[in-house]
C-alpha positions in Angstrom: 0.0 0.0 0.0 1.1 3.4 -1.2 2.1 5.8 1.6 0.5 9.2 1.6 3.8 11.0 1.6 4.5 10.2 -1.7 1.0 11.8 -3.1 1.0 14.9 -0.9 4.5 15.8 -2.4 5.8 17.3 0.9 9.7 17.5 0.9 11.7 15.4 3.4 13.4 18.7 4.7 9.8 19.3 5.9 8.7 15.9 7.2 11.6 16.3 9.4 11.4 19.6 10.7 7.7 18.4 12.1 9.1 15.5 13.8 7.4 14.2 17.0 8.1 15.6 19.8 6.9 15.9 23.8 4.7 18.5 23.6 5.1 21.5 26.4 1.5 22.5 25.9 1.6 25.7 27.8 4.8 27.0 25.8 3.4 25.7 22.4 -0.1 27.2 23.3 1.6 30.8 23.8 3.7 30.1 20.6 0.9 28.8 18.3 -1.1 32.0 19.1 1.6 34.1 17.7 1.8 32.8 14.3 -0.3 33.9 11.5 -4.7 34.3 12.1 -6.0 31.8 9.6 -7.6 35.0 8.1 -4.6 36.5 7.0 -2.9 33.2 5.9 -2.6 32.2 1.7 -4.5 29.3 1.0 -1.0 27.3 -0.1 0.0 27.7 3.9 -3.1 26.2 5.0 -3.1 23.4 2.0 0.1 22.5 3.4 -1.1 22.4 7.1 -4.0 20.2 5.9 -1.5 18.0 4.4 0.5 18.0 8.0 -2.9 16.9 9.8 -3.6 14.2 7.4 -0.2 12.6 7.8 -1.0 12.7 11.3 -4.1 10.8 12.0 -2.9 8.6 9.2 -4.9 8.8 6.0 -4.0 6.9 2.7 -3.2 7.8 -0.4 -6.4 6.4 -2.3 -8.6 7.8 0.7 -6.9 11.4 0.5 -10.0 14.3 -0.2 -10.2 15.1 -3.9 -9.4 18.6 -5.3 -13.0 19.5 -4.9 -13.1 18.4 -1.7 -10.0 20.2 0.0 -11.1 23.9 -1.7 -14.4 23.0 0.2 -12.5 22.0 3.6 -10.0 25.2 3.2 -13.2 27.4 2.4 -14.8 25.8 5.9 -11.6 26.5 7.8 -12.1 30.6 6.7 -15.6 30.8 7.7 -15.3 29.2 10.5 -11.9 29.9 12.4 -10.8 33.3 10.7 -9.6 34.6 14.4 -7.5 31.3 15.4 -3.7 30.8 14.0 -2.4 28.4 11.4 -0.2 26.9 14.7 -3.0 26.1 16.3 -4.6 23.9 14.0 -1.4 21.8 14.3 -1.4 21.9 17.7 -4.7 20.9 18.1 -4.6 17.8 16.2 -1.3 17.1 18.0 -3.0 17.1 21.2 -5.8 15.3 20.2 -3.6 12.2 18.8 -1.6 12.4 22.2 -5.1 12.4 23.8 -4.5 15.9 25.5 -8.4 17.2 24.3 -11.6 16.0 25.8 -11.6 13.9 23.5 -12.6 9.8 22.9 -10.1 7.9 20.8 -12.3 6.9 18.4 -13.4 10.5 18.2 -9.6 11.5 16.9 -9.4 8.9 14.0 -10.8 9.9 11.1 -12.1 6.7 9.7 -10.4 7.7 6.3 -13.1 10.3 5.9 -11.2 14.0 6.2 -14.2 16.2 6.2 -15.5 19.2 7.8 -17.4 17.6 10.3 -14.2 15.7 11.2 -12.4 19.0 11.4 -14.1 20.8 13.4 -14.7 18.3 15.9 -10.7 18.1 16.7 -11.3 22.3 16.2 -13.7 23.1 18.5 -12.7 20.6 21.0 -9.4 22.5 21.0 -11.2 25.8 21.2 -12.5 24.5 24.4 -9.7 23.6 26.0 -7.5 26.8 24.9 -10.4 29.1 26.7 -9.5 27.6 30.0 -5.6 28.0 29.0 -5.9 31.6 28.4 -7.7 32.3 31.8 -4.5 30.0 33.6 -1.9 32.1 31.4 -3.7 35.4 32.2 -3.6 34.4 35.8 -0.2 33.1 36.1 1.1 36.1 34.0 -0.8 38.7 35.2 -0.2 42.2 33.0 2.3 44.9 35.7 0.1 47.7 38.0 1.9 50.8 38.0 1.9 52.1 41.9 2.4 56.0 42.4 3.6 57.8 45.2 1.3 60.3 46.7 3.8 62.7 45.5 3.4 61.5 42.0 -0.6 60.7 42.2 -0.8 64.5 43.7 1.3 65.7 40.3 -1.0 63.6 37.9 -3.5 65.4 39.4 -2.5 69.0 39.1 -1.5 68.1 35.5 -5.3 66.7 35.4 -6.7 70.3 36.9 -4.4 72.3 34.1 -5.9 70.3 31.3 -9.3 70.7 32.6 -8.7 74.7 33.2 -7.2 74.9 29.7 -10.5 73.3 27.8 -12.4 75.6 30.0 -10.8 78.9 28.6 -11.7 77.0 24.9 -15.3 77.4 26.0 -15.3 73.9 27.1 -17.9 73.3 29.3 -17.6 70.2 31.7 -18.2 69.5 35.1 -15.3 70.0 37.9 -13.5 66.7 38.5 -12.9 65.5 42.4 -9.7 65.3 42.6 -9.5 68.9 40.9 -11.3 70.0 44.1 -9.3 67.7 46.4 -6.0 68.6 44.8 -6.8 72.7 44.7 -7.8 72.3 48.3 -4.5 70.3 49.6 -2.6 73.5 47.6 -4.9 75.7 49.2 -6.0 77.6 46.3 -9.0 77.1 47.8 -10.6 76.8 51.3 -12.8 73.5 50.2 -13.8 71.7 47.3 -17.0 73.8 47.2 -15.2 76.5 45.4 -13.8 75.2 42.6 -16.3 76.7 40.3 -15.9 80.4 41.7 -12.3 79.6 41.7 -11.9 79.2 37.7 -15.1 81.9 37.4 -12.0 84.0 39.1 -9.2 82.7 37.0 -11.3 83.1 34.0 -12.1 86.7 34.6 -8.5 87.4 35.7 -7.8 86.2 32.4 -5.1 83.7 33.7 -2.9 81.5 31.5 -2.7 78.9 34.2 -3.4 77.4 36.9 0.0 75.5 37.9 2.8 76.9 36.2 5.3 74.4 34.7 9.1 74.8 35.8 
């Protein structure tokens, strides 16, 4: 019996760069998400990625889909996962043949019948195991809080109160922010936050450039 390599034409430079290999999941999760969306992928790269799946749940030669039949699977695979990468359909059908998916064995082989249905069963099986990944990886990798002084928090502030005084004197209109009246307060510009709006009425009709003047 014929062996598929030899009708799917893939070089042997690239059967061996795809050798197996333990799979880190976590690490090729985070890697797979940065290749290419499927969306913005040529149909070659994802002909070639079909014919990386097939080798690996094992179809034949005579059982491979017909022309017809992989424009319709590759058509499928736009509609469907446009906002997934071309790494993670590998990685997906490489965890479902290690039996990493929720996923029955006889659920992963493909019976010699590579269709859509097939597909997106491995797919969406994937899909819901890569939604709890994301919420581990977000929690194990959490994104930095930046933590101010009160120095620094008190200069945001008064940078805060100059914008707002400089839209004012362009006519626009907006209510006076707290921590304008908590920060002209702690400067004692004014006695409480109460008078913020005769305070810029003043500063208005003074015709003032500024409030805080920058060093």
């Amino acid at each position: 019996m014929e062996h598929i390599s030899k009708h799917l034409e893939i070089p042997k430079r690239e059967l061996q760069k795809h050798e197996p290999k333990p799979l880190n999941v976590g690490k090729d999760f985070l890697v797979a998400r940065k290749s290419a969306l499927i969306k913005d992928t040529h149909e070659a790269d994802i002909s070639v990625v079909l014919k990386y799946i097939m080798l690996k749940v094992g179809m034949r030669a005579q059982n491979l889909p017909s022309k017809e039949e992989k424009e319709i699977i590759v058509s499928h695979i736009y509609q469907n996962y446009p906002g997934n990468t071309i790494g993670e359909i590998r990685l997906a059908f490489d965890m479902a043949i290690t039996g990493s998916l929720n996923l029955k064995q006889d659920d992963v082989k493909c019976y010699e019948n590579f269709s859509c249905a097939y597909f997106s069963s491995i797919m969406n099986a994937y899909l819901e195991w890569a939604k709890e990944e994301f919420k581990q990886t977000m929690k194990e990798d959490p994104p930095p809080v930046e933590i101010y002084t009160d120095e620094q928090l008190d200069n945001l502030h008064r940078g805060w109160t100059e914008e707002f005084y400089q839209q004012i004197k362009k006519g626009i209109v907006k209510e006076v922010p707290d921590y304008t009246r908590a920060i002209l307060t702690k400067d004692k510009l004014i006695d409480d936050g109460g008078q913020a709006e005769m305070f810029f009425t003043w500063k208005l009709g003074n015709g003032a450039e500024n409030i805080y003047k920058k060093d």
